[in-house]
VEXVEXMI-597541 format. One line per field, with one value per residue (C-alpha): residue number from 1; residue in one letter; x, y, z. Coordinates in steps of 0.2 Angstrom, whole numbers, plus 5000, padded with zeros to 4 digits. Each point is the difference from the previous one (the first is absolute). Layout:
% VEXVEXMI-597541
num = (NUM|...)
residu = (a|...)
px = (X|...)
py = (Y|...)
pz = (Z|...)
END
This chain:
% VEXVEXMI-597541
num = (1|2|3|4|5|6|7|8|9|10|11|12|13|14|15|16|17|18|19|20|21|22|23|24|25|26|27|28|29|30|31|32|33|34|35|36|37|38|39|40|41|42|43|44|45|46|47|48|49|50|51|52|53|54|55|56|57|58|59|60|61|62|63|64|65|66|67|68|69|70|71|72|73|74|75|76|77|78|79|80|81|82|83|84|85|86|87|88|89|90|91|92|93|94|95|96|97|98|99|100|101|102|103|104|105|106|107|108|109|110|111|112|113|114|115|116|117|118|119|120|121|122|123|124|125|126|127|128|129|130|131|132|133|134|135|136|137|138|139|140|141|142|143|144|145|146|147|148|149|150|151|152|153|154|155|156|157|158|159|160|161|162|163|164|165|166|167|168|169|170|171|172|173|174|175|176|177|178|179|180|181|182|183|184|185|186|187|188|189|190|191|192|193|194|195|196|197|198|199|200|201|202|203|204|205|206|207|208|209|210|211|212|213|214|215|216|217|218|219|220|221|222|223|224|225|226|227|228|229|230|231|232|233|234|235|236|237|238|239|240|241|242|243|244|245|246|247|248|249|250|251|252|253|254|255|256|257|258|259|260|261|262|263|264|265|266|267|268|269|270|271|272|273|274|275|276|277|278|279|280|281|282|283|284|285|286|287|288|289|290|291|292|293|294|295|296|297|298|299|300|301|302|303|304|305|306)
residu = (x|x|x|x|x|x|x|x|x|x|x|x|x|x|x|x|x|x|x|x|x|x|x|x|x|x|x|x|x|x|x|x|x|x|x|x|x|x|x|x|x|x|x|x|x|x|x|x|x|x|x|x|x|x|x|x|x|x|x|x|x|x|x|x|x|x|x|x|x|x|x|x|x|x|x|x|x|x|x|x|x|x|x|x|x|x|x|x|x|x|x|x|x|x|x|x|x|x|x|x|x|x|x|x|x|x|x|x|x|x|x|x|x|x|x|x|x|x|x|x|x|x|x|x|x|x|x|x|x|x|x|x|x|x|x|x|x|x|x|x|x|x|x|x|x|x|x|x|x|x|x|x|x|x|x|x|x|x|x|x|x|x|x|x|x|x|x|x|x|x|x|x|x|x|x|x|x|x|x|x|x|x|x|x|x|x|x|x|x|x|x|x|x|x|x|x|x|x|x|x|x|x|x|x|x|x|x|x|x|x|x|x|x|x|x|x|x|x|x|x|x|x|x|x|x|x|x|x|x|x|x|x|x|x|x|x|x|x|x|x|x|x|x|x|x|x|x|x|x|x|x|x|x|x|x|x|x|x|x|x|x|x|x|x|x|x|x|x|x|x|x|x|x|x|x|x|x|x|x|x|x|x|x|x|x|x|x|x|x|x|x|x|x|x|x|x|x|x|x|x|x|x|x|x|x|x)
px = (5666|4995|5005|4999|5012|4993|5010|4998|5010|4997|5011|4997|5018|4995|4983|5012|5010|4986|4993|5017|5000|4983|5001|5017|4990|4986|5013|5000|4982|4983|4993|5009|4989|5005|4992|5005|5003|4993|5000|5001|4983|4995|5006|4993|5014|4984|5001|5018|4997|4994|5017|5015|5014|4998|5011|5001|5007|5003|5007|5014|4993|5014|4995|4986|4985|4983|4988|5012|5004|4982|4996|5011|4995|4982|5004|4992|5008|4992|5014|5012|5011|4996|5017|5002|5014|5004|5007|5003|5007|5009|5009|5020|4996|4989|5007|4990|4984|5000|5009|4987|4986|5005|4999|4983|4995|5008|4993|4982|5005|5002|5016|5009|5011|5006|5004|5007|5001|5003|5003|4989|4999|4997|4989|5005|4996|5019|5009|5009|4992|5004|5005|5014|4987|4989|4996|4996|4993|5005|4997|5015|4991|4983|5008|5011|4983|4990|5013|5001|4979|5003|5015|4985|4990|5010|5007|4984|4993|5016|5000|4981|5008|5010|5018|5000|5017|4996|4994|5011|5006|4993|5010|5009|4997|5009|5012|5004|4982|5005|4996|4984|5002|4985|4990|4995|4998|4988|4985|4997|4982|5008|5010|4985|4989|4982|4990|4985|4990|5013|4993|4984|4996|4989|4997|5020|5008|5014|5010|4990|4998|5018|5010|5007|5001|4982|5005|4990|4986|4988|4986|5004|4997|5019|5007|5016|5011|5012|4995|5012|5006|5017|5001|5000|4992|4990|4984|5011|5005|4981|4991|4994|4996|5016|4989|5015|5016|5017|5016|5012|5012|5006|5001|5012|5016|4998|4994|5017|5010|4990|5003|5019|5003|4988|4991|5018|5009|4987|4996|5020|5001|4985|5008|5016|4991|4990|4984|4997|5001|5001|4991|5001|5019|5004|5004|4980|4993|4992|5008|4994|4980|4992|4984|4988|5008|4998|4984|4993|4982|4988|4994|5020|4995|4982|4994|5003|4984|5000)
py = (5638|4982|4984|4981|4982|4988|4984|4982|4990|4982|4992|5016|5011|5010|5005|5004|5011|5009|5004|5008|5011|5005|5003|5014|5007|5004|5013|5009|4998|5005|4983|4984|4984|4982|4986|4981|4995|4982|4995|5017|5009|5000|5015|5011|5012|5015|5000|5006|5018|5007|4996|5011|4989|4978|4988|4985|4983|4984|4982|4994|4984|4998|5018|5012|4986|5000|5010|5014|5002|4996|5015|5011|4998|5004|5018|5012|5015|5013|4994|5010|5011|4990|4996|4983|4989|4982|4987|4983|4984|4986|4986|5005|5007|5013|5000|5009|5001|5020|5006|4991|5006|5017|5000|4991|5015|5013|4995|5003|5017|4999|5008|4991|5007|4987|4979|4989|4982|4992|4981|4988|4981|4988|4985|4994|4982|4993|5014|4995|5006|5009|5009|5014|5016|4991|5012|5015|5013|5005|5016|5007|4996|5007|5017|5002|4998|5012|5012|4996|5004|5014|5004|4997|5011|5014|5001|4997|5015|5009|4995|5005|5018|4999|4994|4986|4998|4986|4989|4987|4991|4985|4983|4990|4985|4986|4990|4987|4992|4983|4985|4993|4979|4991|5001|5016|4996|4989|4997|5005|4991|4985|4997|4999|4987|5003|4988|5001|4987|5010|5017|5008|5013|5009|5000|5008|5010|5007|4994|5010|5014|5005|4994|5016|4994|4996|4982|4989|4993|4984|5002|4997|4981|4996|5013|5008|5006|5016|5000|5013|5004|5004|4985|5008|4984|5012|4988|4985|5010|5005|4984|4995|4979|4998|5002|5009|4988|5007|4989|5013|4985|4998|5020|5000|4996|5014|5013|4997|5002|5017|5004|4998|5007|5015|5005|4997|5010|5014|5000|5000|5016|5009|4994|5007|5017|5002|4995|4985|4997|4980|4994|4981|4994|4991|4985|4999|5000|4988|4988|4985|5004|5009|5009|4985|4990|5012|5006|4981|5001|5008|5015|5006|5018|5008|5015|5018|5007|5017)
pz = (5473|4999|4998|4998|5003|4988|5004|4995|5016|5000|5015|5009|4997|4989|5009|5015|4989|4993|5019|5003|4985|5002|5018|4993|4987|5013|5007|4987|4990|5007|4994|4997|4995|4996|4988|4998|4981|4996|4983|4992|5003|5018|5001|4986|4991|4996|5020|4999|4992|5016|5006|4998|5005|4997|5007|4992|5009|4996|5002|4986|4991|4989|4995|5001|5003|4987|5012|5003|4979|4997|5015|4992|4981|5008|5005|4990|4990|5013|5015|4984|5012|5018|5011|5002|5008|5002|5010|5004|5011|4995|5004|4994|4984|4994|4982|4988|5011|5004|4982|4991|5012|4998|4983|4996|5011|4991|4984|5009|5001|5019|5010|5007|5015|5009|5004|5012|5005|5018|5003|5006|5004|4985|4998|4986|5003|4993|5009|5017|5016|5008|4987|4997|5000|5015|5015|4986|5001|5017|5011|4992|4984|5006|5006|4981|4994|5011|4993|4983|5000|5009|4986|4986|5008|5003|4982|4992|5008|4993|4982|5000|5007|4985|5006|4983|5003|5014|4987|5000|4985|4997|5009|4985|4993|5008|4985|4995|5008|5009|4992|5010|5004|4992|5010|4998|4980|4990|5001|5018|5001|4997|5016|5011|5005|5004|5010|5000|5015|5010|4994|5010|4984|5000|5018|5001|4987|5009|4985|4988|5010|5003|4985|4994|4982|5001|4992|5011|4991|5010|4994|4981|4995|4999|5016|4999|5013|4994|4982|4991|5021|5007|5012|5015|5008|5012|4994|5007|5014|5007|4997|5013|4996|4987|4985|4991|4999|4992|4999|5013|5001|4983|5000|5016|4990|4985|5013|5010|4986|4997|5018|4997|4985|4999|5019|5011|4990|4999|5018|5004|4990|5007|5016|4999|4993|5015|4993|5009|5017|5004|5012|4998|5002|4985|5010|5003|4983|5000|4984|5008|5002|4985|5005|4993|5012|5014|4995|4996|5006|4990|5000|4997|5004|5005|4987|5009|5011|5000)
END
């Protein structure tokens, strides 16, 4: 048997997840490849039918991001039949992300055996840092990880014997959906600012090149910044001469309030389940010093090298 990690991992948890889940799955399988997902079709889906077994990984933007629906609406009716699972990290609260995953996969006729989720440090620029979820994933996560590849393997290879009865039923929708803060509403384009005497495009289009809504446009007479996008601010983030300018100031107040009211109380009670394992003592959170203030020089973050 064969298999494959496609993962799209922008600050780098998710990519460390993925390594640990390929590095189980290599226990089991003869052959056990990994692909990074871009904007949707770096990775060609016609690739996938000489796999038996696809992992699927990704970060939460507010959802499952553009490139990885847009990856998935690519695969083509002859993966009908092929096991696939999924996975994610977030920051407090995976919501929807693997339900909704699941089924957009399903309807492609794919199988799908299996998902998870693991923590991982946020960066959104508003949030306190440190942040609730900061020193995720760990080694405790890597090694549940390394076993839960293993576990994909392993029960791939017996559903394909013919033991269906290890399908899983599909995870359930999470209601009532919260009610995002407005940032996350509108017309996203709109609360970015573009400079361009600061801007060295075409000589650098990291922007372009890793925005996974594909929503970057500089080359167009009037340039856009996350047309149509889910303001993950990554653009903002990876620039490295300040080009991209968004407002995280006037955002701190309504993401507080989103904190209180929707991530504490969601984080408590994964906490107090077992699911999450703190870290960072809540008198460390880091209230005081949002991440735009401790991340002030540009660029924020660096784009991952494999």
């Amino acid at each position: 048997m064969k298999g494959i990690i496609v993962y799209f991992s922008q600050t780098g948890n998710t990519k460390k997840i993925a390594q640990a889940v390929q590095r189980g799955m290599e226990r089991v399988l003869d052959q056990c490849d990994m692909a990074k997902l871009i904007k949707g079709l770096e990775v060609n889906p016609y690739d996938l039918r000489k796999y038996d077994v696809i992992g699927l990984g990704s970060a939460i933007i507010w959802g499952p991001p553009e490139n990885v629906r847009t990856f998935i609406d690519s695969m083509p009716p002859s993966l009908k039949g092929k096991h696939i699972f999924a996975f994610t990290t977030h920051g407090t609260y995976p919501h929807d992300f693997l339900p909704r995953v699941a089924r957009l996969l399903t309807r492609k006729g794919l199988v799908v055996i299996g998902t998870n989720d693991w923590f991982g440090s946020a960066i959104l620029p508003s949030f306190p840092k440190p942040y609730f979820t900061d020193g995720h994933p760990d080694d405790v996560d890597l090694k549940e990880a390394e076993d839960f590849g293993r576990e994909m393997a392993e029960r791939s290879r017996r559903i394909y014997a013919g033991e269906t009865e290890l399908i899983p039923p599909l995870p359930e929708l999470f209601r009532p959906l919260p009610k995002w803060p407005p940032i996350l509403t509108g017309k996203s384009g709109e609360q970015f600012k573009y400079h361009k005497e600061k801007c060295n495009y075409p000589k650098c289009t990291l922007c372009i090149d890793n925005c996974p809504w594909d929503a970057i446009d500089l080359s167009a007479p009037q340039p856009y910044i996350c047309r149509n996008g889910g303001v993950c601010t990554w653009c903002e983030k990876i620039c490295p001469t300040g080009a991209i300018e968004f407002n995280y100031e006037s955002r701190v107040p309504e993401h507080r309030e989103m904190i209180k009211t929707l991530l504490i109380p969601s984080l408590e009670a994964m906490e107090a389940s077992g699911r999450f394992r703190r870290l960072v003592p809540k008198d460390k959170i880091g209230w005081d010093t949002p991440y735009f203030k401790v991340h002030d020089k540009h660029p924020r973050e660096k784009v991952l090298k494999d």
